[in-house]
Structures are given as C-alpha cells and as structure tokens.
C-alpha positions in Angstrom: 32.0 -20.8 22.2 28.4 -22.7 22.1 28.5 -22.0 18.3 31.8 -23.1 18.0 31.1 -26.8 19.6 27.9 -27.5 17.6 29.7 -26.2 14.8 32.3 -28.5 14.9 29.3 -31.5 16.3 27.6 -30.5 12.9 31.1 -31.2 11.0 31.7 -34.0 12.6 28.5 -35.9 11.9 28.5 -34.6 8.2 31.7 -36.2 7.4 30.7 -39.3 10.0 27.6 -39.5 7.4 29.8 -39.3 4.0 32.1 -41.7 5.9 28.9 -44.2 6.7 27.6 -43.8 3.0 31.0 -44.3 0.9 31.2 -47.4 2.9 28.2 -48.5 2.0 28.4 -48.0 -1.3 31.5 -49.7 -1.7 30.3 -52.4 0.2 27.6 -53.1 -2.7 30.1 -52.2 -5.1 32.6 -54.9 -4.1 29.6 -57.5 -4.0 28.5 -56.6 -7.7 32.3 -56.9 -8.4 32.6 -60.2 -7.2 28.9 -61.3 -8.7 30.3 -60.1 -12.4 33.4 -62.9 -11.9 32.5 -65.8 -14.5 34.1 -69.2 -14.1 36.6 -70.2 -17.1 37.0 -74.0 -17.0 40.5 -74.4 -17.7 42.1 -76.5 -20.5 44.8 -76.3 -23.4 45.2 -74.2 -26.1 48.0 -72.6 -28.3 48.6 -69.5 -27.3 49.8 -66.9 -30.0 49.4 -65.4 -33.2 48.8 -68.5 -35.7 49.5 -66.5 -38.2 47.9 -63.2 -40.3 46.1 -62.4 -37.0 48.3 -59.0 -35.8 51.7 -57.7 -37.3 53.9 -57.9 -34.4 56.6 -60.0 -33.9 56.1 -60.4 -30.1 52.8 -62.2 -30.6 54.9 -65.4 -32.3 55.5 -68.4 -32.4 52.2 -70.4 -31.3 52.6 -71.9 -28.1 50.9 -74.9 -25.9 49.4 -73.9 -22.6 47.3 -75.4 -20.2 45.4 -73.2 -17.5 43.5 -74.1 -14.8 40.1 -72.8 -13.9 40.3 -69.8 -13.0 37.6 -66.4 -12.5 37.6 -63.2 -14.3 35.6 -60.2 -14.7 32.6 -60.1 -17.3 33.0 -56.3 -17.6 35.9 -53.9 -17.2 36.0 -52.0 -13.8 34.4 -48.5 -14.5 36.0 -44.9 -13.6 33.1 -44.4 -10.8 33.9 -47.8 -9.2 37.8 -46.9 -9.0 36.8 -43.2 -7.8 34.4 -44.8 -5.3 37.7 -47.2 -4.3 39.6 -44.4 -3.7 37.4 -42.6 -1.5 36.9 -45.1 1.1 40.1 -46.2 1.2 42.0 -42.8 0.6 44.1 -44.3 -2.4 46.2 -41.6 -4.0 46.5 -42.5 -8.0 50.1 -43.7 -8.6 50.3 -41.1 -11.6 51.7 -37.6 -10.6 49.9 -36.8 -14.0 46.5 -37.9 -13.4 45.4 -34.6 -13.0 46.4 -32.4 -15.8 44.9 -35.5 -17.7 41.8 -35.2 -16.4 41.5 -31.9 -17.0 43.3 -32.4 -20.4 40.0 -34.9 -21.4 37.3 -34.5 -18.9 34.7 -36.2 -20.8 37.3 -39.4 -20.5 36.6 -39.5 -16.8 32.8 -40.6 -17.2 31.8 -42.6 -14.3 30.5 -45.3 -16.5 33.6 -45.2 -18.4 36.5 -48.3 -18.2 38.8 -46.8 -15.6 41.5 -45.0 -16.6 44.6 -46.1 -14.4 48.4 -47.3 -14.4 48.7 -51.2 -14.2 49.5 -50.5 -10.0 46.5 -48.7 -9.7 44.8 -51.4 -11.3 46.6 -54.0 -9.5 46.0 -51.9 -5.8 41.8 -52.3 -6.9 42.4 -55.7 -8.0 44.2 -56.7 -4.5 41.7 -54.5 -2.5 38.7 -56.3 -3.8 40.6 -59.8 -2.4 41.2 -58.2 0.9 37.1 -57.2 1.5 36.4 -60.8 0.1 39.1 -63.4 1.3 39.9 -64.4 -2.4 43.4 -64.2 -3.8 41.9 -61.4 -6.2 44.4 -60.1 -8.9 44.7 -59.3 -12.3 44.7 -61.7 -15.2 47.9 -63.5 -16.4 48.3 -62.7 -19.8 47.5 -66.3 -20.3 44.3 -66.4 -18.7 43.7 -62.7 -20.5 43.8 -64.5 -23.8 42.4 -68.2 -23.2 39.1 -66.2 -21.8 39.3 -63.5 -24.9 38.8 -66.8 -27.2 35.8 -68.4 -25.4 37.9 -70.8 -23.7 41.2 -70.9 -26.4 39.3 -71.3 -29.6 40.6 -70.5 -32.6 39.2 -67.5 -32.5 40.4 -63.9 -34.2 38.3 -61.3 -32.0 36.6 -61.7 -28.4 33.4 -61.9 -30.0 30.9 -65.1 -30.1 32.1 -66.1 -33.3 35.4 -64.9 -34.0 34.7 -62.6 -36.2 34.6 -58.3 -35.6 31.6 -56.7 -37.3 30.7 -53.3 -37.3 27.8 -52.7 -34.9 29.0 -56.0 -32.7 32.5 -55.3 -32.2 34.1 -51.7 -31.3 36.8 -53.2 -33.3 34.9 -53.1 -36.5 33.9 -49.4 -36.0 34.7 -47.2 -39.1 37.9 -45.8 -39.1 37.0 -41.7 -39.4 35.3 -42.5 -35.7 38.9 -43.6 -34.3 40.3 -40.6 -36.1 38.3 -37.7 -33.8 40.3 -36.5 -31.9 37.2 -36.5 -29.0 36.7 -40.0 -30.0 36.0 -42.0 -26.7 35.0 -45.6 -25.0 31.9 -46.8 -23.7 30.3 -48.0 -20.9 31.3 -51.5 -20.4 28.7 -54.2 -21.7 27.8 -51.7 -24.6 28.6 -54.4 -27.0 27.8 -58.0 -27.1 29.9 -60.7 -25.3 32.3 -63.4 -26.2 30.9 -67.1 -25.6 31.9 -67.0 -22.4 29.6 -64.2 -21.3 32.9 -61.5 -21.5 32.6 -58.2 -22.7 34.9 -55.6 -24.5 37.9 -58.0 -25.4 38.6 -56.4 -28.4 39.0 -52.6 -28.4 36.9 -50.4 -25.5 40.2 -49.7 -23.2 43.2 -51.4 -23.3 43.5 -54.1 -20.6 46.5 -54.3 -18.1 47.5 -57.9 -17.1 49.7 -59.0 -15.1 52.9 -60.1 -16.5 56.1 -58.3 -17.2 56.9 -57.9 -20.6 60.0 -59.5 -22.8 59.2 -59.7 -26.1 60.9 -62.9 -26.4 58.9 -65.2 -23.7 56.7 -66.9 -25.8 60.2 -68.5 -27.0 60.6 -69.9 -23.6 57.6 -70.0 -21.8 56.4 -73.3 -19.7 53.3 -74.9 -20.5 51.2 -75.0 -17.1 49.9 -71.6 -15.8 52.6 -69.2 -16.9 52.8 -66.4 -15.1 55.0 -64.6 -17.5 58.9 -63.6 -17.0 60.1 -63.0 -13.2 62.7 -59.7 -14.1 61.0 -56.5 -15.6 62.8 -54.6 -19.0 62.9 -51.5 -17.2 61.9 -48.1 -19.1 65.0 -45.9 -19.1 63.2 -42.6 -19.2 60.1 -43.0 -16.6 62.5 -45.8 -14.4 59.1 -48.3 -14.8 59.3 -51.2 -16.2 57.4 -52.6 -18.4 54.0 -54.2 -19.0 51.5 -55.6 -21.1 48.2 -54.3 -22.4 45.6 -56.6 -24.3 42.9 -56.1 -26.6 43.1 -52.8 -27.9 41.5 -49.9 -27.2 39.0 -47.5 -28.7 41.0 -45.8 -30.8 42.8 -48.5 -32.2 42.2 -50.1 -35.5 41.1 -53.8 -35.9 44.1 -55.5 -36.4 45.1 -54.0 -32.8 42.3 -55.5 -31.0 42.9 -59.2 -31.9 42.9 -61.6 -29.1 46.3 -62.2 -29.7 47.7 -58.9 -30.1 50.3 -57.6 -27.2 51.4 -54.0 -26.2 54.5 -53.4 -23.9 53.7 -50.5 -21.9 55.9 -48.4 -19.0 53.3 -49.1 -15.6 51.8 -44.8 -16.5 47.9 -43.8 -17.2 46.7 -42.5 -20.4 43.5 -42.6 -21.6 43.5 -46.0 -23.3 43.7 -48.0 -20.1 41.7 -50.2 -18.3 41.2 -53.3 -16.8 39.1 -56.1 -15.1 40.0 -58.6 -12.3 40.2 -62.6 -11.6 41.4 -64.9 -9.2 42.0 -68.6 -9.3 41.8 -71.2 -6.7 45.3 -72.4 -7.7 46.7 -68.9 -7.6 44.7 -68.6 -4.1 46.4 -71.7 -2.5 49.7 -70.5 -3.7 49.5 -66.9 -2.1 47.5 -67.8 0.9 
C-alpha cells in the first residue's frame, strides 16, 4: 500500500511539474505573441483588384475604405505555438479530421511551421491570446488583412517592400516544378523578407484566415469605415459550415494567387494550406468591451 501512495505522490508531482512548465511556456509564448503585433496607422485606400492583378471576379470592383489604426501580427502563428495553446488549455481541434491529416503529411506539422487550423481554431487562439492579455484580440478583417498586405493600402501587387514578387524574395515567385511536388511544403515564418510595414509571408507561405464571412458580391455593397464584412454566412451544403475567406495564398499556389488582393471562399475545415496571424484594434476593443 506504501508503494501504492508514493506511486501515485510520484504521479502526481510529475504531471503537477508538466502542468507548472506548459504554463510557463505559454506564458512567454503569449508575451512574444503580443511583442510581434506592429501598429498599422490607419487611413484610406481602394480596396480591390484595380485591375490585371488576380482573375477572379469576387476581387472587383475597387472600393474606398478607411480603417482605423489597428495591430496585427508580424509573423503567422506557428504549429508548435498552437500545439503549446492546446496543451495548457486542453483545446480539442474543431476538425474530426485533424488526425488522419496529420498522419496523412507529418512533415506538415513542423513546429516552426504556420499552423495548420480551421478558421475557429484560429479564431479560439486569436480570442485566447486577448483573454491572458486584456486586449480585444481577434483575427484580421479582411480589410485590415489587405490595407497591412500593401504597406499601408499602396498600390501595391504582392506584400513585398516594393510590390513586386521575385524569386528568392517572395515564395510567390518560386518556380513552378517546386509548387508541383507533391511533398512540396511552407516555411517557418520570417523565412522571407517583409513588406514595408515590417509583415511577413503576405503572399503565399499558408493561406491566412480572416475574419469575415464570405459573399462574393460585398465589395458591391460594402460601407466605407471599418467594414467588417457581411453579417449572414453562405452556408456550405455538404459540411453544414459556412463560409470564409482565406488571403494571400499559400505555398503551393502560383503567383497570380498570392496577390494582395486575391480572395478564397472557404467552408470553416483544416487542410494543409491554412494559417493565420492575429490583431486587435482599439476601436474594435471599445466596441467589444
């Protein structure tokens, strides 16, 4: 019986140990989160395809809108931050699939990979991050997504410091045979140079969720000042989700998909494309407080 008690004392500090370390480590994590937020003065810009920048229809017609100032991520959020997210705060994945994909594509799941997650995992990180720091923390509006893609709503092609996608400076410009492999993957966040902003992995890297729904007819419609995107979902018929929107491409994409302006309606599902990166406004934090 005396070996049963100190087994079960031994047991119990072990896991009382893991407990005290995870915490710990997200408690630095969630300060380096908060220290890679760079402030986006806010201003006007037209939002949009202007034209010959993407082929899809959903992208058009130009549109003014003026932003705030807002906050937003320098770097996507990485698979071992979200795994380390999970384990302090038990958070199941929201995909019943998430585990045949990761065994599907193991080398994927790098911890220094973009995370792979459905937009409410990504939103559930996003709001997490504001409840350990008192900020209204969520992820971008699709607006904010692009005005910080173009270095503050220039006229810019590709979230690069000039506009431009060059191979060896933009994952967007890699050569196409690399997009083709089949074990073709990301890389760690900040692998390529920044935008003029100081923003990383705009165009192509993973596929960035934001927050709005998606219609593909709201840029008809939408209001100038801080649009937040439609307030219904389109919902999905086959997976009952509705649906979403994913910016800037991803790694396997070819150039033309990881414009600044180009949009991708998405059910809220993982694949391996995914990712995202966080921001919160003091607007949006007055509003929600």
């Amino acid at each position: 019986m005396r070996y049963l008690v100190f087994s079960l004392l031994v047991v119990t500090s072990a896991l009382s140990g893991c407990s005290l370390y995870y915490e710990s480590q997200a408690k630095d994590m969630v300060q380096r989160q908060m220290d890679a937020m760079v402030f986006v003065e806010g201003g006007e810009f037209m939002m949009g395809n202007p034209g010959g920048w993407d082929g899809s229809k959903d992208s058009w017609p130009p549109h003014k809108v003026v932003l705030d100032d807002f906050y937003i991520q320098k770097y996507e959020v990485t698979q071992g931050d979200f795994e380390l997210f999970m384990a302090v705060t038990g958070y199941e994945h929201s995909n019943s699939s998430y585990e045949s994909l990761r065994d599907h594509s193991p080398d994927r799941f790098q911890s220094s990979f973009p995370a792979v997650v459905s937009w409410k995992d990504a939103s559930d990180f996003c709001e997490w991050l504001g409840s350990q720091t008192g900020k209204a923390v969520e992820l971008p509006t699709e607006a904010q997504w692009e005005y910080a893609a173009r270095s503050g709503g220039k006229q810019f092609r590709y979230a690069t410091e000039n506009g431009d996608a060059k191979e060896g400076v933009t994952m967007a410009a890699r050569p196409s045979q690399y997009r083709r492999q089949k074990k073709s993957l990301p890389q760690p966040p900040g692998s390529y140079p920044p935008n003029l902003l100081g923003l990383y992995d705009m165009s192509g890297n993973a596929a960035e969720w934001v927050r709005d729904y998606y219609h593909a007819d709201y840029y008809e419609r939408s209001p100038v000042n801080n649009p937040k995107g439609p307030e219904s979902p389109i919902i999905e018929s086959w997976s009952n989700e509705p649906y979403r929107i994913l910016r800037g491409g991803d790694f396997r994409d070819f150039s033309g998909n990881t414009t600044v302006t180009r949009r991708k309606a998405i059910e809220r599902v993982t694949n391996e494309s995914t990712g995202f990166r966080c921001s919160f406004s003091k607007s949006f934090t007055a509003e929600h407080a």
